[in-house]
C-alpha positions in Angstrom: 63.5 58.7 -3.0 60.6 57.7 -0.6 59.5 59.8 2.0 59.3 56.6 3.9 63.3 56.6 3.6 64.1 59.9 4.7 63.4 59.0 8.2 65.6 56.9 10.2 64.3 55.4 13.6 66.3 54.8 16.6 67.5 50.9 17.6 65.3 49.6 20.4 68.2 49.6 22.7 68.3 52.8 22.1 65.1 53.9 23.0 64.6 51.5 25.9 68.0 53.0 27.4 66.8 56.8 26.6 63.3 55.7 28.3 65.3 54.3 31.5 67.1 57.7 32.0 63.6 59.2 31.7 62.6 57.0 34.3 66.0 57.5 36.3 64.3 61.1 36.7 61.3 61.1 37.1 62.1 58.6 40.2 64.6 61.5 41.4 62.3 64.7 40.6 59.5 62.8 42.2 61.6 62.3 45.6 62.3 65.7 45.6 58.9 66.7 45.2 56.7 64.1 46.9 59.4 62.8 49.6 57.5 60.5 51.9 57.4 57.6 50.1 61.6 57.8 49.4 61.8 58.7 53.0 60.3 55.3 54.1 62.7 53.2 52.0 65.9 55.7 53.5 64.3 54.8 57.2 63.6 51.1 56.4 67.5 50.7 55.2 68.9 53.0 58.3 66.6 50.5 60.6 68.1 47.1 58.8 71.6 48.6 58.7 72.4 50.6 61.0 73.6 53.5 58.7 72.0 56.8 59.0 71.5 57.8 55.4 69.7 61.5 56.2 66.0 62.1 54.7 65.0 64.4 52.3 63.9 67.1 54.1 63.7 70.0 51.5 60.1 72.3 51.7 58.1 74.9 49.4 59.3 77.7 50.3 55.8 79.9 50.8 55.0 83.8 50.3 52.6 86.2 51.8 49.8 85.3 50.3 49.9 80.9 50.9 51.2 80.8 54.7 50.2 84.1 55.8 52.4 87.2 57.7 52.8 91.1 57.6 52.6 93.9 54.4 54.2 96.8 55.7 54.4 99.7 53.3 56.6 103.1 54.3 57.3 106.4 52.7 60.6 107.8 52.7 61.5 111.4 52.8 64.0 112.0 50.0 63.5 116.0 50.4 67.2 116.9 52.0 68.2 114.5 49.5 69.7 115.9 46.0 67.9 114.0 43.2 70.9 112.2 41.8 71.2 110.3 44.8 67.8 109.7 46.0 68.5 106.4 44.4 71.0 105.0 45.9 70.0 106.6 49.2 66.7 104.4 49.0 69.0 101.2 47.8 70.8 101.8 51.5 67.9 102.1 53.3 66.4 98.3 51.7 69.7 97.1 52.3 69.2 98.2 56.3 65.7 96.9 56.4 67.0 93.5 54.8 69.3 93.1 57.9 67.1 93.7 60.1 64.7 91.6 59.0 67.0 88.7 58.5 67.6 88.8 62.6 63.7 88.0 62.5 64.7 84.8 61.0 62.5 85.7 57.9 62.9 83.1 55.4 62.8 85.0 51.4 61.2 88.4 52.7 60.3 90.8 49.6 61.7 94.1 50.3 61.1 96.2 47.1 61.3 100.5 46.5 59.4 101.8 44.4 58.8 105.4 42.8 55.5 106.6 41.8 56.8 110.2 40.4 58.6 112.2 43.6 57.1 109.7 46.2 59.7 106.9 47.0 57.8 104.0 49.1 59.2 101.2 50.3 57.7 97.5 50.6 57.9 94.9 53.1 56.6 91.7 52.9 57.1 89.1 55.8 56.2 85.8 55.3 55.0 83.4 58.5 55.9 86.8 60.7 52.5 86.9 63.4 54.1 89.6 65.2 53.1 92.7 63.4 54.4 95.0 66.4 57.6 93.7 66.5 58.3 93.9 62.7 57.1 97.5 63.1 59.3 98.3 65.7 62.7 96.6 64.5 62.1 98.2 60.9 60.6 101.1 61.5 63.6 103.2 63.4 66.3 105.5 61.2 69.0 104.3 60.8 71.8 105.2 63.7 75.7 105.8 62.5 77.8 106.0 65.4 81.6 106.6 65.2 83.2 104.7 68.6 86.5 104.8 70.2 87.8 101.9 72.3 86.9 102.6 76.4 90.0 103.1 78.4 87.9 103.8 81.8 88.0 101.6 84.5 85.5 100.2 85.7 84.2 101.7 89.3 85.0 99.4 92.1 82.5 97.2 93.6 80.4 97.8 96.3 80.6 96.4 100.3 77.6 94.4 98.9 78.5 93.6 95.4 82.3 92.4 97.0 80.3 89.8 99.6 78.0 88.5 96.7 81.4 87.9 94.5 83.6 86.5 97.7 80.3 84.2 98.7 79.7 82.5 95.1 83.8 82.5 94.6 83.7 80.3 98.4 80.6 78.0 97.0 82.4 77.7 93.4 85.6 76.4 95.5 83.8 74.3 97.7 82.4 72.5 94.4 85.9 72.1 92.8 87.0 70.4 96.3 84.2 67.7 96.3 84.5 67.0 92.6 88.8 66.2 93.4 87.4 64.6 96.1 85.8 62.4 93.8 88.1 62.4 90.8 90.9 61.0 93.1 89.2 57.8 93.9 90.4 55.5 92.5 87.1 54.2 90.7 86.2 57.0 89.4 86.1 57.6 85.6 87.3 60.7 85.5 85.9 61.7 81.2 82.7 61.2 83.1 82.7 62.8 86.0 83.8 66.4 83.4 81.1 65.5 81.3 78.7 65.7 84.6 80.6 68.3 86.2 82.5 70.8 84.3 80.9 74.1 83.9 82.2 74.9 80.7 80.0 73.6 78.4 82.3 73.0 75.0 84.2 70.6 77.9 81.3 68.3 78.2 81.4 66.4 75.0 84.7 65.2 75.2 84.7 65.2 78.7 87.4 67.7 79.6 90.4 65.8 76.9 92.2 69.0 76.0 94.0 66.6 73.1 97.9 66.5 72.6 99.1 69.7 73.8 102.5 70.5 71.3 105.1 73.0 72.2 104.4 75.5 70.0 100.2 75.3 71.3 101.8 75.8 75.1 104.1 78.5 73.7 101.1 80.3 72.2 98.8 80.4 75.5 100.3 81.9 78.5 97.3 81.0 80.7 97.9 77.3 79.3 101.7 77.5 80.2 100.9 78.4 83.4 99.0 75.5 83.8 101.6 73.7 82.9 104.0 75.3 85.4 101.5 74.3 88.1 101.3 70.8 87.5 104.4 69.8 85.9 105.9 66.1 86.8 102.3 65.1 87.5 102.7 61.5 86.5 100.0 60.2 83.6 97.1 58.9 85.0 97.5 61.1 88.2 95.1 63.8 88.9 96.7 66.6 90.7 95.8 67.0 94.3 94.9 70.8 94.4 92.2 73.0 92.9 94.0 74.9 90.9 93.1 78.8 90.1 93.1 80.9 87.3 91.4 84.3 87.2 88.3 82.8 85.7 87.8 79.3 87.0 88.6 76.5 89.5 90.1 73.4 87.8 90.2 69.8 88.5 93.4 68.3 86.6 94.4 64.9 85.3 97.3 64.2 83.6 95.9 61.7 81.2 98.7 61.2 79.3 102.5 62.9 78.3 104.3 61.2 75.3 107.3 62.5 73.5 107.3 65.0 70.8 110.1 66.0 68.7 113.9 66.6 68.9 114.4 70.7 70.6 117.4 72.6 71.0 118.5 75.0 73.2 120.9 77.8 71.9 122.8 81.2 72.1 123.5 82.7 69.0 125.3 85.9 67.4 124.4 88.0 64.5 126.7 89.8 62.1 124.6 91.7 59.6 125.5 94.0 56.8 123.6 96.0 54.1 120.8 94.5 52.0 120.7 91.6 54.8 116.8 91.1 55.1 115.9 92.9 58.3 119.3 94.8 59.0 120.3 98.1 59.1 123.8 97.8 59.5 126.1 99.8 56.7 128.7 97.3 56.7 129.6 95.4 53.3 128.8 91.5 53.0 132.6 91.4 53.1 133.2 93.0 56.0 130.9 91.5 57.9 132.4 88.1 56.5 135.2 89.2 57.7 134.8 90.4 61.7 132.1 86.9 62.1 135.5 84.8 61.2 137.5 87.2 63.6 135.1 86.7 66.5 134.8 82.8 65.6 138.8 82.6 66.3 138.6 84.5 69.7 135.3 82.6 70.9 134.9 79.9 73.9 132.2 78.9 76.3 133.4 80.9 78.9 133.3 84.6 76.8 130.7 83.9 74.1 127.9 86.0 75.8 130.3 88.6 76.3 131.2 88.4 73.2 126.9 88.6 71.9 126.5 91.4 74.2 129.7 93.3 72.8 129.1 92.8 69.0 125.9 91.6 68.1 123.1 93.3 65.6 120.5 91.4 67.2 117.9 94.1 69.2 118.5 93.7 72.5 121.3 91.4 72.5 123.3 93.1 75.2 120.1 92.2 77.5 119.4 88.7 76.3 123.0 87.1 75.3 121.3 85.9 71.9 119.4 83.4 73.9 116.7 81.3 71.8 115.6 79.2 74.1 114.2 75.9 73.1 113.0 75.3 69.7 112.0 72.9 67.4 112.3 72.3 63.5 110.1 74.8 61.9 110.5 77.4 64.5 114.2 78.7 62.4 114.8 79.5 58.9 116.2 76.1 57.3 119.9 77.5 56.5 119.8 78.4 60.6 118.3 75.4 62.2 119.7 72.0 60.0 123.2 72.7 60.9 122.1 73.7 64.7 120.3 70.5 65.0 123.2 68.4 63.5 126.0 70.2 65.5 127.2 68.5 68.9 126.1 70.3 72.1 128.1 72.6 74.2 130.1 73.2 71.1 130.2 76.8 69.3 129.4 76.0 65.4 131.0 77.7 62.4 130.3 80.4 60.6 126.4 80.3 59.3 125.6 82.1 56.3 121.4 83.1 56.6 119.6 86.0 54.6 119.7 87.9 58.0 123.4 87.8 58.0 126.2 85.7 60.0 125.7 83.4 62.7 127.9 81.8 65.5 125.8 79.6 67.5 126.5 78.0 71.1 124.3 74.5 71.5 124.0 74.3 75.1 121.8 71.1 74.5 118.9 69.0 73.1 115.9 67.5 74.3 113.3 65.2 73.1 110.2 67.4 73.9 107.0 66.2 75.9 103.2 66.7 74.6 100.9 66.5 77.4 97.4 66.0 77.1 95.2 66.6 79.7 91.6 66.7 81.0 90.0 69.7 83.2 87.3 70.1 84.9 86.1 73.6 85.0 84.1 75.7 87.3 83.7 79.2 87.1 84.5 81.9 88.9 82.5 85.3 89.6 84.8 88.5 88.6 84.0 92.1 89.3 82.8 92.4 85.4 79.9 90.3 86.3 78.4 93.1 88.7 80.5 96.0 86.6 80.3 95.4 83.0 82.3 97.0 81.1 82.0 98.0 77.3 85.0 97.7 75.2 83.3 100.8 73.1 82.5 104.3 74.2 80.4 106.7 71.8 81.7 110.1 70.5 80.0 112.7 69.4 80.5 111.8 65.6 77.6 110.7 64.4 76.3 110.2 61.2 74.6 113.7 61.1 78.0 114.7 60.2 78.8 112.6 57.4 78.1 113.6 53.9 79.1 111.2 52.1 80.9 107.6 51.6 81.5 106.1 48.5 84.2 103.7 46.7 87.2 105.0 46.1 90.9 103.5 44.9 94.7 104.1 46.0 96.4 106.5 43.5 99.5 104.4 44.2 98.5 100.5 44.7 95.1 100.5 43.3 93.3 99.2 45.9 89.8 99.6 46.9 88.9 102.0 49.6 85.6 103.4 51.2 86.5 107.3 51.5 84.1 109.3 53.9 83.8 113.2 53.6 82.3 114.8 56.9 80.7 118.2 56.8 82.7 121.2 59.0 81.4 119.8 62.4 82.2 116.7 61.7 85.7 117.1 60.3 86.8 118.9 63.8 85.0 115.8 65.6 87.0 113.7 63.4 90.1 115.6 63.7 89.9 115.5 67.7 89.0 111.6 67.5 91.8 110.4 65.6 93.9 112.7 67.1 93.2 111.1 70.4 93.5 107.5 69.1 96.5 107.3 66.8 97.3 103.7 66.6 94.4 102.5 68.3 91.3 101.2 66.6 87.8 103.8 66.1 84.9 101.4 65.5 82.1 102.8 63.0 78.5 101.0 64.2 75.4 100.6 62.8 72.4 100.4 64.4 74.4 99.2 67.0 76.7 96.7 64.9 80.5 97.4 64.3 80.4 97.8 60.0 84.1 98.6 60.1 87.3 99.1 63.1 89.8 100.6 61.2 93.3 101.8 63.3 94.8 105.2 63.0 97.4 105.7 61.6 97.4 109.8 62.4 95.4 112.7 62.7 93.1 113.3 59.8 92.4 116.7 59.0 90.2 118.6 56.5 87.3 115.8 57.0 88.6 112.9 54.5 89.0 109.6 55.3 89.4 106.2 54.0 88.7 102.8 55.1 91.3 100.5 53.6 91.1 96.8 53.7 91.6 93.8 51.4 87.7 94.8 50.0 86.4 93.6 46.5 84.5 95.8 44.8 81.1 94.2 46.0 82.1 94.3 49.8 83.3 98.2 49.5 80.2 99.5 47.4 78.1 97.5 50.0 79.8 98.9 53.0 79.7 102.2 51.2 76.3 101.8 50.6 75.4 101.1 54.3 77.0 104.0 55.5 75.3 106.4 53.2 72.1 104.6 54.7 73.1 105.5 58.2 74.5 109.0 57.2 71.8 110.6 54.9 68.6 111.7 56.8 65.8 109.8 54.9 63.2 109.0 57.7 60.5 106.4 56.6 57.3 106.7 57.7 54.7 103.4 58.1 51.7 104.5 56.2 49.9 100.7 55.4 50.0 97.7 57.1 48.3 94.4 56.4 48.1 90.9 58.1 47.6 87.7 56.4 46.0 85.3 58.8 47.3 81.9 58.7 43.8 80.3 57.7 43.4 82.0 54.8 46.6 81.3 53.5 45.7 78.1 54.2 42.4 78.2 52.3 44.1 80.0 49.6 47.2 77.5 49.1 44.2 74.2 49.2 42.2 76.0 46.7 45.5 76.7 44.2 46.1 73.2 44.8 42.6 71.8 44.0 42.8 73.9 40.9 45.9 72.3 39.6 44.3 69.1 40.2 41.2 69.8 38.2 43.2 71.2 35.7 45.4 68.0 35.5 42.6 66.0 35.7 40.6 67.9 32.5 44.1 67.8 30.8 44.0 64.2 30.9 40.7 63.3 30.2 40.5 65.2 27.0 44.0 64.0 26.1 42.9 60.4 26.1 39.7 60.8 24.7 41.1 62.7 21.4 44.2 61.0 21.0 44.2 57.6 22.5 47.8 55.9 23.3 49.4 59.2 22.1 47.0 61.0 24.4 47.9 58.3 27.6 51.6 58.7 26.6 51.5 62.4 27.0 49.5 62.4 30.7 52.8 60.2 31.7 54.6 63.0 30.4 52.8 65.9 32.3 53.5 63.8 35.2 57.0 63.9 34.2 56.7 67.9 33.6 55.1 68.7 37.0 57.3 66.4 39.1 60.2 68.5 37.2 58.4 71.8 38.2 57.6 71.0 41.5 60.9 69.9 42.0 63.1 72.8 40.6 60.7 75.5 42.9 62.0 73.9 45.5 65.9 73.8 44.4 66.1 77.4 42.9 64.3 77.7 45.6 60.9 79.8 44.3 59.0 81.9 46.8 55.6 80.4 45.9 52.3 82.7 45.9 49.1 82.5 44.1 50.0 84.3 41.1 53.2 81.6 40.6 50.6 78.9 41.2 48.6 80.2 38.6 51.8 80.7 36.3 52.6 77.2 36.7 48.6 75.5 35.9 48.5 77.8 32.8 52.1 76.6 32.0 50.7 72.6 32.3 48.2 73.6 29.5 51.3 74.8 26.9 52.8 71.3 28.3 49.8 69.4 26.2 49.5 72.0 23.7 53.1 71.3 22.5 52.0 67.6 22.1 48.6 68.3 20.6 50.4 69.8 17.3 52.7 66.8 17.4 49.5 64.3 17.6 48.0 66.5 14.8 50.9 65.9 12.7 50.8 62.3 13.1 47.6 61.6 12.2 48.5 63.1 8.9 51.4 61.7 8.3 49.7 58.2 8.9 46.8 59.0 6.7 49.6 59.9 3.9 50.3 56.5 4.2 53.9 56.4 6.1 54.5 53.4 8.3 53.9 54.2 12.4 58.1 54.8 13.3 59.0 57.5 10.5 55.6 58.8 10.8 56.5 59.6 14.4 60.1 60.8 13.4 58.3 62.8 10.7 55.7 64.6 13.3 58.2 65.7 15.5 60.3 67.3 13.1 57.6 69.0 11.4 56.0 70.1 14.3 59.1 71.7 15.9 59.0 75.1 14.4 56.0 75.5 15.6 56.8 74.3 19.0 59.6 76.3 19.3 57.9 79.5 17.9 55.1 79.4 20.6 57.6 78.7 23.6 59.6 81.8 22.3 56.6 84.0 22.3 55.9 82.7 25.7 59.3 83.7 27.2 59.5 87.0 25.6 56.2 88.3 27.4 57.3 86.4 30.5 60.5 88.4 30.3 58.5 91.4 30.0 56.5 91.3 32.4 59.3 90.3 35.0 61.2 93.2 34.2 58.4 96.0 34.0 56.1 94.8 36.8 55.4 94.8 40.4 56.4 91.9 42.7 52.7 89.9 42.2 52.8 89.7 38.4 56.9 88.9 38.2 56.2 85.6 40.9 53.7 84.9 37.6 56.1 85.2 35.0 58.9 83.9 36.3 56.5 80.4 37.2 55.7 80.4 34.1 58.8 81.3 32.3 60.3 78.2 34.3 57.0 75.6 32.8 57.7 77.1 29.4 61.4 75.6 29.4 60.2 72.3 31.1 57.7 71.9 28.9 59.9 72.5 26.2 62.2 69.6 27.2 59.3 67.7 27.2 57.2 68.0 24.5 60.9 67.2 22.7 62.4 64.4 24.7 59.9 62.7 27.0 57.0 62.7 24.9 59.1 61.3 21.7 60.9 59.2 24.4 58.3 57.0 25.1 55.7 57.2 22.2 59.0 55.6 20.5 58.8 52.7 22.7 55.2 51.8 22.7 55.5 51.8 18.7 58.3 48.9 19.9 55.9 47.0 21.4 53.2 44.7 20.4 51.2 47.5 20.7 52.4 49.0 17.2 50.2 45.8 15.9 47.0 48.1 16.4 47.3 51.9 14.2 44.2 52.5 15.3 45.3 53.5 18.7 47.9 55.3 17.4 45.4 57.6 15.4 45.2 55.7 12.4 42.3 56.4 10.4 42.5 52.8 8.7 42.2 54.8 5.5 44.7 55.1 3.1 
């Protein structure tokens, strides 16, 4: 056999739709990367249509070094710290500084501990932050544990001074609410725009006061809002109501805007005969015998004696008080077995015996409604209280601190299995802890830090002997990090700021146009030796590096890469293993052409012969870049991991794209002329 049979060759329409993918993403990549131009068409089809198709609006995302900002370095004092847990002690304290950095609105700060023997430092990096003072002061406090209990103390009354401030603003903020129902009761006005003008509660404005349909069970769940309704009930829709109405908080301004009907209700009385294994019932009866006395009281019951009859023999709590009374409900609001025969039976009739897994019913109807959902529209304005001159905080501090803690790590439930955070205290702290939850069994004791509520667990009794857990529906993430946090606040590792640098914006600037000039130049070399050695092939595989850096630039903003100048220079020395991978495959070709193979299977021929070699030096390439990302500081790893990520583009490339298209210029007329693609014209 002929080596020019071995090779097969790919149908044009193959090719051509392979090459039209290619193109497919380049055209997407590019966007990504270079936006404006895709942005224009997006704005020219919004302007023609009318739609509002958003923008590509997705940056670089720049380090230290490119846009500028603050290097702070500190050293911790890990000396009251036993060496086995130095570690994780310096893990909580990154985790702390993270947070508080992240309420700088820091976009991808670096925040790395080190260890250089006993000496643990830790690193701060702060990209775009100008403000070195202010990143000194919010990172570099100790971390503060406090252990909270709710405040019961009322507040202290207000003064002659503070009452006549509250009384005059309350007299203006009423004086307001009259002219605005002044206004809203004329009959021009449009009332949705007079709240979007007036109300003083500002989620009110956009809709201009419409509080929606209002169901029963949304009234039932708001007593402030059934209030309401109890004020202004029978206003007619359409109608605003002719008083300012008052709440504790605010003045409203109330229009009925419209009341339509809702769904069947039923008002009822029932009685309930439980017996043992009943869900909910602690009665010792048998099933039987409760069967049994239900039918007996059925036989004796009539309007006249049935609450009598509730009150005397019910299992209900508190049925002697309310007579069984369930007041209007709807469907949903019962178990099924309860409320479908309620709803079908007649009113003012007592029903049979109803069989439900609480027990045995008798049930009076004393009648059915169609409900009404109202929906209204307020105008709000506010009123001053006396916790606007007194505030009062819902927390009060103890004197449990995080001095006293020793330790808090994950833990799990002998019996269920689930994860817990337990917390041992030292012997100050256990009494604290003793007299805290001894003072607040069933109430909540918050734990902050630096001054944010981490956990607010209740008590369920005193705790003695130090030991607590935090129990919670926690996965095993959530309790190691809330663990974690709390060893931060607990163990006494002060950090000390002992370097600080600032990175003026201009030389970032200068920095990130010189990394870009380079990649230019480098591009531009690239190219011009490319085409100079290797003709077509060598025009073909420029495409392609325009192909490869659109790819790059466009994944370092998806991952999304913090870029510096060592990634920079990861990614140019990346673009010359781009060409080097097509170089070998050019090589090839020229002597598989001079062997004498027709242009096609000499190009299917190349490739394959080329690939171990291709995939050999790409290998190499990751291993080191692997290396050096694990076993290196912060400046080398932004290196290797840019050009870990070129290796595996270029990869793709020097594979797909570049075969891609040198496969369909060797379609075209093209093909006609060897020479260009490296032909010596010698057989």
């Amino acid at each position: 056999m002929s080596r020019m049979n071995r090779q097969t060759t790919p149908s044009r329409k193959t090719v051509m739709s392979r090459l039209g993918w290619l193109a497919l993403l380049l055209l997407a990549a590019g966007s990504l990367s270079y936006p404006g131009p895709a942005n224009w068409v997006v704005g020219q089809v919004n302007e023609l249509t009318g739609l509002n198709i958003p923008t590509i609006n997705k940056p670089f995302v720049l380090g230290l070094d490119l846009q500028g900002g603050t290097s702070l370095e500190y050293e911790a004092d890990v000396s009251k710290v036993a060496p086995s847990e130095q570690r994780e002690a310096m893990d909580g304290v990154r985790d702390v500084i993270e947070r508080r950095v992240n309420s700088l609105g820091v976009s991808e700060p670096v925040i790395q501990v080190t260890q250089a023997g006993d000496a643990w430092r830790v690193n701060v990096e702060l990209a775009g932050i100008r403000d070195v003072n202010q990143a000194i002061k919010l990172i570099g406090e100790t971390p503060i544990l406090e252990f909270k209990e709710k405040n019961t103390e009322k507040p202290r009354p207000l003064t002659k001074e503070e009452q006549d401030e509250m009384d005059k603003r309350n007299t203006d903020a009423l004086a307001r609410a009259k002219a605005i129902l002044d206004e809203a009761r004329k009959p021009e006005t449009d009332f949705a725009e007079l709240a979007k003008n007036k109300t003083e509660n500002a989620a009110r404005k956009i809709d201009g006061g419409d509080t929606g349909a209002l169901s029963a069970a949304t009234i039932a769940g708001s007593k402030d809002l059934q209030d309401l309704l109890d004020t202004v009930g029978g206003l007619a829709p359409g109608a605003v109501f002719p008083n300012v109405v008052e709440t504790d908080n605010v003045y409203l301004v109330v229009k009925m805007e419209e009341l339509k009907d809702g769904p069947k209700e039923v008002n009822a009385h029932h009685m309930l005969i439980g017996y043992q294994g009943a869900q909910g019932g602690l009665s010792t009866r048998t099933k039987e015998e409760a069967k049994a006395k239900i039918e007996d009281i059925k036989k004796q019951a009539t309007i006249e004696n049935f609450d009598s009859l509730v009150a005397a023999n019910s299992d209900e709590p508190n049925a002697t008080s309310t007579k069984g009374d369930l007041g209007w409900f709807g469907t949903g609001d019962m178990v099924e077995k309860f409320e479908t025969p309620v709803f079908a039976q007649a009113s003012g009739t007592i029903s049979e015996v109803i069989e439900t897994e609480f027990g045995y019913h008798l049930v009076w109807k004393l009648g059915e409604r169609i409900s009404k959902e109202p929906r209204l529209r307020l105008i709000e304005i506010n009123r001053s209280v006396p916790t606007d001159f007194v505030p009062v905080d819902e927390w009060k501090a103890t004197a449990l601190t995080g001095k006293q803690l020793q330790s808090a790590k994950v833990d799990f439930d002998q019996q269920l299995g689930s994860i817990q955070v337990s917390l041992q205290f030292d012997d100050e702290g256990s009494k604290l802890f003793a007299e805290l939850t001894k003072k607040n069994v069933g109430q909540q004791v918050a734990i902050f830090l630096d001054g944010n509520v981490l956990s607010a667990p209740v008590v369920n009794q005193e705790i003695l002997g130090g030991r607590a857990v935090i129990t919670g529906n926690f996965t095993l993430e959530e309790a190691k990090l809330l663990a974690r946090r709390l060893q931060a606040g607990a163990l006494p590792v002060p950090i000390t700021l002992v370097a600080q640098q600032s990175v003026g914006p201009t030389l970032g600037a200068d920095s990130l146009t010189k990394s870009i000039n380079a990649g230019l130049v480098a591009f531009l070399l690239i190219a011009i030796f490319a085409i100079l050695i290797y003709r077509l092939p060598g025009m073909a595989a420029v495409v392609v590096l325009v192909i490869y850096a659109a790819l790059n630039a466009a994944t370092f903003k998806l991952v999304p890469i913090t870029l510096t100048l060592s990634g920079i220079a990861g990614f140019i020395l990346s673009i010359g293993m781009a060409i080097d991978s097509n170089v070998l495959v050019f090589e090839r070709l020229k002597e598989e052409l001079k062997s004498g193979l027709a242009l096609e299977p000499a190009l299917e021929e190349a490739f394959k012969r080329a690939w171990t070699s291709i995939r050999d030096g790409h290998v190499s390439i990751l291993i080191s870049c692997a290396v050096l990302f694990w076993f290196s500081s912060s400046l080398i790893k932004g290196f290797a991991l840019t050009l870990a990520l070129g290796t595996v583009i270029s990869l793709f490339t020097a594979t797909v794209t570049t075969r891609t298209v040198l496969r369909a210029l060797a379609k075209t007329p093209l093909a006609k002329w060897p020479w260009l693609f490296l032909a010596s014209g010698k057989k």
